[in-house]
Structure formats: C-alpha cells, structure tokens
C-alpha positions in Angstrom: -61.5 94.2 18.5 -59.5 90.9 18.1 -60.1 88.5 15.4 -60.7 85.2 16.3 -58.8 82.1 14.2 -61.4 80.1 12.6 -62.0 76.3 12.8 -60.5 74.6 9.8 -61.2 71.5 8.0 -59.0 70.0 5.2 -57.7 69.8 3.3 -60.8 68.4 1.7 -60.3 65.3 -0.2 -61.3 64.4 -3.6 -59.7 63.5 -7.0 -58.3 65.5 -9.5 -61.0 66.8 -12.5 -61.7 64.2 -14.6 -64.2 63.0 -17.2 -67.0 65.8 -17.8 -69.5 63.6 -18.9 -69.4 61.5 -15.5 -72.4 62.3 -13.3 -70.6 62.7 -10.7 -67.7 65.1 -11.5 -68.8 68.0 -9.7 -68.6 65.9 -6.3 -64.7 65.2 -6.5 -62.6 68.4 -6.5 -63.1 71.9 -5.9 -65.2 73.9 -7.9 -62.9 76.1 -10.1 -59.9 74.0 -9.7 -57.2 76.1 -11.9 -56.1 74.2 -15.0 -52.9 76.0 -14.7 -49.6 74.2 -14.7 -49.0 73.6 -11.0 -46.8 71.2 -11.3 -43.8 73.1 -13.1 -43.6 75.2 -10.3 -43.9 73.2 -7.7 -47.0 74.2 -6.5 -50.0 72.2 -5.0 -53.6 73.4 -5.1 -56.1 72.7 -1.7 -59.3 73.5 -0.5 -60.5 74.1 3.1 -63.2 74.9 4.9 -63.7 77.7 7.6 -66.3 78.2 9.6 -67.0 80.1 13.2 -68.6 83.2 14.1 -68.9 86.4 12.7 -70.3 89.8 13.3 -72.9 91.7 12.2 -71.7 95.2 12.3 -74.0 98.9 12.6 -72.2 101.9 12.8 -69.0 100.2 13.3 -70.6 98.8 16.4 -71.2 94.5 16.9 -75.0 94.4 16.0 -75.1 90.4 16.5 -73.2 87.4 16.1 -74.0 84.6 13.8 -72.4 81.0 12.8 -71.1 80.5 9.7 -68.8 77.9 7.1 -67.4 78.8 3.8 -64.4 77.9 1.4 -61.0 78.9 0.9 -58.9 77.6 -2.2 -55.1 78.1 -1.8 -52.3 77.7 -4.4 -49.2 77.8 -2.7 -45.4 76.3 -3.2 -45.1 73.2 -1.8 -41.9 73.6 -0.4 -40.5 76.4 2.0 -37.8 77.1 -0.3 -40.2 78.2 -3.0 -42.0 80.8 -1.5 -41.6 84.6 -1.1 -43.7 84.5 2.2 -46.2 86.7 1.3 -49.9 85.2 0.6 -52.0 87.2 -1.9 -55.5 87.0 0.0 -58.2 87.3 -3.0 -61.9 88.2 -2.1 -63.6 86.2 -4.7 -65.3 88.2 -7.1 -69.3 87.2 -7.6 -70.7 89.4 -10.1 -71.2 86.5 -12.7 -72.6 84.6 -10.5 -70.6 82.9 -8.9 -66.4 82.8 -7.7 -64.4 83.6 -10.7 -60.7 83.8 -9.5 -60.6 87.5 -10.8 -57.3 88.2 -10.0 -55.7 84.6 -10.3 -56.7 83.7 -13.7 -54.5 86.1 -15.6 -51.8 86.1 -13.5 -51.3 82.1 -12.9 -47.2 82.6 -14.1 -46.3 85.3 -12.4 -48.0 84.3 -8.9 -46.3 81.1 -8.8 -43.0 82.1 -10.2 -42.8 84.8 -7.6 -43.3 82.7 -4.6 -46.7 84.1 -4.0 -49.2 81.8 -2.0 -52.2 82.7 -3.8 -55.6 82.1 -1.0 -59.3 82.9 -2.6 -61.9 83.3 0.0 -65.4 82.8 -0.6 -67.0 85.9 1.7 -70.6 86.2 -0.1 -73.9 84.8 -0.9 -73.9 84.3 -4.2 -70.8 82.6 -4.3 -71.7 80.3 -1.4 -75.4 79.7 -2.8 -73.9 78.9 -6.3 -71.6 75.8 -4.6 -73.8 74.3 -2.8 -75.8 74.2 -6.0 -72.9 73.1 -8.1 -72.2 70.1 -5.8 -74.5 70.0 -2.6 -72.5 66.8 -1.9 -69.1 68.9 -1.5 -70.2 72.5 -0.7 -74.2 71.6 0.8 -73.3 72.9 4.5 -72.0 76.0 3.6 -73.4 79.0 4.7 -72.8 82.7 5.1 -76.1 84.3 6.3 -77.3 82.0 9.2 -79.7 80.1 7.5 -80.7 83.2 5.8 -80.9 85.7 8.5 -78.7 87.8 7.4 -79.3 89.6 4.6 -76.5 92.0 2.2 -73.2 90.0 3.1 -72.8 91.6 6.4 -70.6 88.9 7.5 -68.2 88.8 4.8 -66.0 91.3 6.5 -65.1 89.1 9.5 -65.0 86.2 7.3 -62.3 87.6 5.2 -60.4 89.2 8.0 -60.5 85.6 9.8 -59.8 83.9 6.4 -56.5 85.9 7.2 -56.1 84.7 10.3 -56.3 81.0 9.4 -53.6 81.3 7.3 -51.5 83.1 9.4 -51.8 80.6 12.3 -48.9 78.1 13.2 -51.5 75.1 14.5 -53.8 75.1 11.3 -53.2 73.4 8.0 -54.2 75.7 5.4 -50.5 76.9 4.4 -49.0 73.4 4.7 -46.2 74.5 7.2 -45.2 77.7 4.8 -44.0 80.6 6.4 -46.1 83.8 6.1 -44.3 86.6 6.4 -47.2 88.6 4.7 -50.5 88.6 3.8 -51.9 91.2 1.4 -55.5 91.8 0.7 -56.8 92.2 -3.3 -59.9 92.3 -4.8 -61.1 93.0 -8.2 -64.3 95.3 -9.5 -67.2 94.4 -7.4 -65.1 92.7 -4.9 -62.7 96.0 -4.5 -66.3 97.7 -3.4 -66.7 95.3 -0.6 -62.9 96.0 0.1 -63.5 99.5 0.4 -66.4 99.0 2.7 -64.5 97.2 4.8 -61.7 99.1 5.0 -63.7 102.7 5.5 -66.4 101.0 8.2 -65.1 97.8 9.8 -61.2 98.2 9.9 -61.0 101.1 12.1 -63.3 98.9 14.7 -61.1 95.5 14.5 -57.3 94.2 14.6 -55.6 94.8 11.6 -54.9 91.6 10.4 -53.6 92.7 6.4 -50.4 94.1 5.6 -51.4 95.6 2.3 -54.3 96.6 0.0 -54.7 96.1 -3.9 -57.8 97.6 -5.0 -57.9 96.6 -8.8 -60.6 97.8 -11.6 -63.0 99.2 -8.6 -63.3 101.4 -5.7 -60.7 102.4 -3.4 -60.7 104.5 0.2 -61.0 107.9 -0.4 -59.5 108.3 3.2 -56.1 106.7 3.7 -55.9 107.4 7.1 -53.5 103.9 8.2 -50.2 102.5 8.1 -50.7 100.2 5.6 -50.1 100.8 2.1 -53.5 101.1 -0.5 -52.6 100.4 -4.1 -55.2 101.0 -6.8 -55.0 100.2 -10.7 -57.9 101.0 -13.1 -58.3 99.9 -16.8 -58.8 102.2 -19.5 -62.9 100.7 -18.8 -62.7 102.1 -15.2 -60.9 105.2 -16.1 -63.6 106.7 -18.3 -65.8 107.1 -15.3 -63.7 109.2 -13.7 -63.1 112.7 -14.4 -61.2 114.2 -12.2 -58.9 111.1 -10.6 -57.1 111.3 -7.9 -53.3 111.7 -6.7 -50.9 109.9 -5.3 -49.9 110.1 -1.6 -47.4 108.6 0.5 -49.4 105.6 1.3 -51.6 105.4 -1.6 -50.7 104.4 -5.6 -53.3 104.9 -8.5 -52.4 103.5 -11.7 -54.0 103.6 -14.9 -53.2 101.9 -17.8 -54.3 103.1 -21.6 -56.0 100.9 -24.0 -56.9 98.0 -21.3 -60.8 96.6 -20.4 -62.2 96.3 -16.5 -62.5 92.5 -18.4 -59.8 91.8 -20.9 -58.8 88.8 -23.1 -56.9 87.2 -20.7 -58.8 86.5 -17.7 -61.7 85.2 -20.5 -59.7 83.5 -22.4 -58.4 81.4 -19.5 -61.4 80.7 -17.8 -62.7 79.2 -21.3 -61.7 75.6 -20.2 -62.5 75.8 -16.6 -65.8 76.6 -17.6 -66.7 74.3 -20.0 -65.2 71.5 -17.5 -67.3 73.0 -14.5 -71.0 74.3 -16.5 -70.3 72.1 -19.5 -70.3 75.3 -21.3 -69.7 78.7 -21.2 -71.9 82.2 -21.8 -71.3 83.9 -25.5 -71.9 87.4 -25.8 -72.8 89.2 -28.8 -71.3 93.3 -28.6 -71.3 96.1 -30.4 -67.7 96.0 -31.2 -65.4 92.9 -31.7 -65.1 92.4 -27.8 -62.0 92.1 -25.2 -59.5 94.1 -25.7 -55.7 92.5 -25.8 -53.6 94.9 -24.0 -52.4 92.7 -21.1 -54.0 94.6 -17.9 -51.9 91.5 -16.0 -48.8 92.9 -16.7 -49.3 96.2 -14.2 -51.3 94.2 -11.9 -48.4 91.5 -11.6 -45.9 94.5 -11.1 -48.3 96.1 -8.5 -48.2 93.0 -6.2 -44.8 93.1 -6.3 -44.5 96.9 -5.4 -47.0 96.3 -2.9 -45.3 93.6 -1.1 -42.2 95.5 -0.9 -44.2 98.9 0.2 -46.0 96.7 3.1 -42.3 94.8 4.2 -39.7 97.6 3.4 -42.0 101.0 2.9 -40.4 101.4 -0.3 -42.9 103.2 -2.3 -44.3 102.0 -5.9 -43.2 104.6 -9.0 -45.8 107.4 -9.6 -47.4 107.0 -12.7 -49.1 110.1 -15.3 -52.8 109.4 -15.3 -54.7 108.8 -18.3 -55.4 112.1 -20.2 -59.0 113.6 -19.9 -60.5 116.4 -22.2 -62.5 119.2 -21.1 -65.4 117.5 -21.2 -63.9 115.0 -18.6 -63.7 112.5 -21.1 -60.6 110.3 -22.4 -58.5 112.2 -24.8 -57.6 109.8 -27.9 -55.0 110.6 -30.7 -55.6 110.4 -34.5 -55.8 106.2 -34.6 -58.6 106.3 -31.4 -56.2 105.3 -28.6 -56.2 106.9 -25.2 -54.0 109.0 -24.3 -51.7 109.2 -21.2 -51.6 106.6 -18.6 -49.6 103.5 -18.5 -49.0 102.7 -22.2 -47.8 99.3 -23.2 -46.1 98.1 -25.9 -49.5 96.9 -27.6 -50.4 100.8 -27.5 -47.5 102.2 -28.0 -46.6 100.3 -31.1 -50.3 98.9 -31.8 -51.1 96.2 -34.6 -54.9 97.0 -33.8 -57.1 99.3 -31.7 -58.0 98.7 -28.7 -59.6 100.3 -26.0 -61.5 100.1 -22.8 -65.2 100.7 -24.4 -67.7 98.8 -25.7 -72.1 98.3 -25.7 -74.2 95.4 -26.1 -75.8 94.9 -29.4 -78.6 92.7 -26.8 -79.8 93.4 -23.9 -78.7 90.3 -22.3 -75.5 91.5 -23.5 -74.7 93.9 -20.7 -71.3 92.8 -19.6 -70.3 94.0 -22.8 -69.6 97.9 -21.1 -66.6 95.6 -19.4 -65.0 93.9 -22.4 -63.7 97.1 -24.0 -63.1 96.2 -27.6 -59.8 94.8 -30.3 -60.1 95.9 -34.3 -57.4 94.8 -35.7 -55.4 96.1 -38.5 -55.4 95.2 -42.0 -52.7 93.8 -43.8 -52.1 97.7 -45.7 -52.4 99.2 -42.6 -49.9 96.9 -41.0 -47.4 97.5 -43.8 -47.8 100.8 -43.7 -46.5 101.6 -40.2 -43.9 98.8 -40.1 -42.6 97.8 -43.4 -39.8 95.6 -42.0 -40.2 92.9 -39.3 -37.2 94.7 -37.7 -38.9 98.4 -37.6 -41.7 96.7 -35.3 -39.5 94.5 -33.3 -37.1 97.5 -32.7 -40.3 99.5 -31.4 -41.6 96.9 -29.0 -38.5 96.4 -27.6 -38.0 100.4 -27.3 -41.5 100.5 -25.5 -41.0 97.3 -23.5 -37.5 98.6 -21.7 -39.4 101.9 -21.4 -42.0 100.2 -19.3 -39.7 97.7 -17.3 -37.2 100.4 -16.6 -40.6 102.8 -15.1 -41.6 99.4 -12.8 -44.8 99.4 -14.7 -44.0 95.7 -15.9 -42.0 93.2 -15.0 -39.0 91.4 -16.5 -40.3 88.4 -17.3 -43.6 90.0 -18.8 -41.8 91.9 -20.7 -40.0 88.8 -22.1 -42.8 87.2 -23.2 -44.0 90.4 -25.0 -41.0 90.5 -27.3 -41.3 86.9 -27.9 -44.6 87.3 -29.1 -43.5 90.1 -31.2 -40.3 88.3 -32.8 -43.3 85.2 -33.6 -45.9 87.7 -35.2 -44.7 88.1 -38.5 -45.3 91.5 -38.3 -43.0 93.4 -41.0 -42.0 90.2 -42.8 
C-alpha cells in the first residue's frame, strides 16, 4: 500500500523563547524548543504541521480512514554543504506526559556535528492532547484520533510513516531544500514499543518508506524478516529484564552497555532548563538510591546512528558486541565493587570514580520512575586514593579504556575526546 505525502504548513511562525514570566510565552515558539547551541553549527530549528488521512488498521487490513494534523519539529543544517543526508526520524516519546525529545536531548553535539537532520514527530495522544493544552493558541487544532474516535493511537503508524514522506518530498518545505539521502527511524523506551508494533503489524502491509531502525532502551522485532537493517541498544536498566537476550544476525545488532540507566543523567540533566522555561518548573523525585546514573548511554547511541546509517547506505554491518553477563539465576552478574559485568563497558566502568548501575526503587509511591534512573554513589576521597594515587595512574586508565572502546566502534572519536578531557579536569589522583 502506498503512502500518501501529507499536506504541510510552515514553517510556523513565532519568536524565539523569551521572558517566562510573560503570559503569553507559550503562544510564540514551539513547545520544547531545544536550548542547544544551534547556532555554532549552523543549524536552524522549525516547526511544521502535517495533517491528512490515516488508517485505521485490523489484522493488517484498512479498518477505516480518518483526518488528522499533528506536529513535526526538525533540526537540520542550514546549508547543503552541512549535512550528511540522512534525517534521524524520532517518534516522540510520551510516557511523561508529554513529547520529551528522548533521543535528541543527549545527543544535541553529536547530531549536529554529523550532519544529521534530526525530525521529532508527534504520532500520539498524549502528546498531541498535552500541546494543545500547553498553548491552544499554537497547537489548539491538532488532532490524532478524529475528534476522539479513535481510541489507542491507531493512527500513529501512518502518521509516522507519512511524517517520512514529508520530508522526503522535493515540493514541501519541511527540509528547507536539503537533500535526503536517508531517513532512519528511532524511538526510545515506550516509543521503541510502538516501533515494534509497527514494524511486526503495519510494515509488511504498506510501502517501506524507512531505510533503517534504531530501537533504543525498549522493544525490538523478534522477527527480522526485511531488508532493512534493525539496530537495538539496551541500558544496563533494560538488560536486567532480560534473561536470556538475543543474538546478533546479519540484519540485526543488540547492544548492551554495563553500568548505564533506561533514564540517565544526561537526558535529565538537559531537559532541566527546557523545563523550567516551558512548565515553569520541573518534577523532583525522591529514590531509594542517589538517582541517575552518569555512565554516558549517549556515547553508544551516537555510535549506533552512525553504524546504522552506514548499514542502511553501504550494508556495512555494525561490530558485534559481548552481552551483559547474567548469572544462573538470569540475573546481572556484578564483580566485587557492584558493577555489572560484561557488555559494553565504558571508561566510567572500567576505571569508575563511583558506582553506578542501572537499578534503583522509589522511596514514594509517586516516585515510580525511579526503576528508570538507575543510581551514582560516588567514591570517597580514601577510596579514590586508594585505587589511583597519582592523577597520571587514572588518566593513563581512561585513556587505555577510551581507545579500547573507539578502536571496538562502540564510541566515537569525538566522545571519546570529551571523556579524557573530563578526566585530565577531575583532579582525580592529584
């Protein structure tokens, strides 16, 4: 079945964030306008909206056909000569409540160093509901359940796949006269779930209009059955539900990387602004263990977009890696000092300066998204000096560890640059 190119308006005007005390701040840009540094690379942040008709789908078959509009935010270069070509199509993750750039958040750098047109497509209720809320002026005529007709986001799938189209074709706006060479599908925890859904019940029905999958912290196809390549990487948080994973084939890649949280430090951390701009605050939690563990999850997710571009363009397949190490029991198998074994280990496990790890429980009830935060003790001072008692003995190890991981494609360079520079600043062994 062909998938149609939606009708697109935009870019949609307004003015850049401003005062948060102003009445009427949540009327002038887009909700969850990134606070990232656009400007130093030459990128340009715009917001569209889509609209058309999608499917209802039973069995694989067209139940019905209903209207809808929603919003798609796009980061891209603004100039040709800045971009890789390849568009890194995010399915907006809801589970907070409302669209949370999952995927973009962490990664802000590395996307826009890389050339990557960065697209995040609002497919579901909740996030749709929550703009229209947030700024009925902006987002009031959005809708993706025909006036509440349809129930359970079945029209998210052809949403997303003609989110794809939109940016692939020549007479619309949305990419700004970049080229697309690519366009690669991602979706984080909840949104990977949806992914999987559509990629097990709705893809084998419709055109194909994604070169790639990234399913990251959540569900993948169990069934890779198509041409295009499925990448999957799971925190530490993700890999202790798992028993018995799963292996590698020649169109599929599970990684899983020790010591990291389904929802780690950085993604929080940078969302801290945004949200205080956008809500005027922003939700504490109180956990059983200090929460949000450090080890930088972005690092293997920034290398697996660039192993999956070149899988989808070139077939060259991403390196293997081992899987995290389970006991008997089916649990995760932790040396002396609590740290998972196996897996991906980074430098901040390898050569650790606290524990980490993918666990955690709320100390309330309201609390629950604690489970995802996994958790970051740090060592004392004595502990510290024990283990490295010269600046140069920790530096040396980091470095060891970080050419370890670059030379395995597990991280990339520039990642891996940042990691030692942080380890030179530290003050660890001095």
């Amino acid at each position: 079945m062909p998938i149609p190119v939606p009708d697109v308006e935009g870019p949609i005007p307004g003015s850049p964030p401003g005062d948060p005390e102003s009445d009427d701040i949540a009327q002038t840009y887009p909700f969850f306008s990134t606070d990232a540094d656009l400007g130093e690379y030459g990128y340009v942040e715009e917001e569209f909206f889509i609209s058309g008709t999608a499917n209802q789908y039973e069995g694989g078959e067209v139940a019905s056909e209903h209207p809808y509009k929603t919003r798609v935010v796009v980061r891209r270069p603004a100039e040709q000569a800045d971009s890789n070509g390849d568009v890194l199509m995010e399915w907006q993750n809801v589970s907070a409540g409302y669209d949370i750039d999952a995927l973009w958040s962490p990664s802000p750098d590395h996307i826009m160093r890389s050339g990557y047109t960065w697209v995040g497509v609002s497919a579901q209720n909740v996030g749709v509901s929550q703009l229209t809320e947030w700024s009925p002026t902006r987002y009031g005529d959005l809708d993706v359940t025909d006036g509440g007709t349809v129930e359970d986001d079945q029209l998210s799938y052809d949403v997303f796949s003609q989110a794809a189209q939109a940016v692939r074709a020549d007479e619309n706006s949305v990419m700004g006269g970049i080229e697309v060479d690519q366009v690669l599908a991602i979706g984080a925890s909840q949104s990977a779930g949806r992914m999987t859904v559509y990629y097990d019940d709705i893809l084998p029905h419709i055109e194909p209009v994604f070169d790639g999958y990234g399913y990251m912290v959540g569900n993948a196809p169990q069934d890779i059955d198509r041409s295009e390549p499925v990448f999957q990487v799971l925190s530490e948080t993700d890999a202790a539900r798992t028993a018995d994973p799963r292996e590698d084939t020649d169109k599929f890649r599970l990684w899983e990387v020790a010591g990291t949280a389904h929802s780690g430090w950085a993604g929080y951390s940078a969302r801290e602004s945004i949200e205080n701009r956008d809500f005027g605050e922003r939700e504490e939690y109180n956990c059983a263990k200090p929460p949000f563990s450090r080890v930088p999850l972005q690092d293997p997710l920034n290398a697996s977009y660039d192993h999956l571009s070149a899988w989808a363009s070139e077939g060259t397949p991403p390196p293997s890696a081992e899987r995290i190490t389970r006991n008997d029991q089916g649990e995760i198998a932790r040396d002396e000092g609590g740290h998972a074994k196996g897996g991906i280990q980074l430098s901040q496990v390898e050569v650790p300066t606290a524990l980490n790890t993918g666990s955690n429980t709320p100390a309330e009830a309201d609390s629950f998204f604690c489970a995802l935060f996994g958790s970051h003790e740090p060592y004392d001072e004595d502990e510290l000096a024990e283990l490295y008692p010269t600046r140069g003995s920790y530096v040396w190890q980091v470095i060891r560890a970080e050419r370890q991981n670059v030379r395995d494609g597990y991280v990339v360079k520039a990642d891996s640059k940042q990691n030692r520079r942080e380890a030179v600043k530290s003050g660890i062994g001095g």
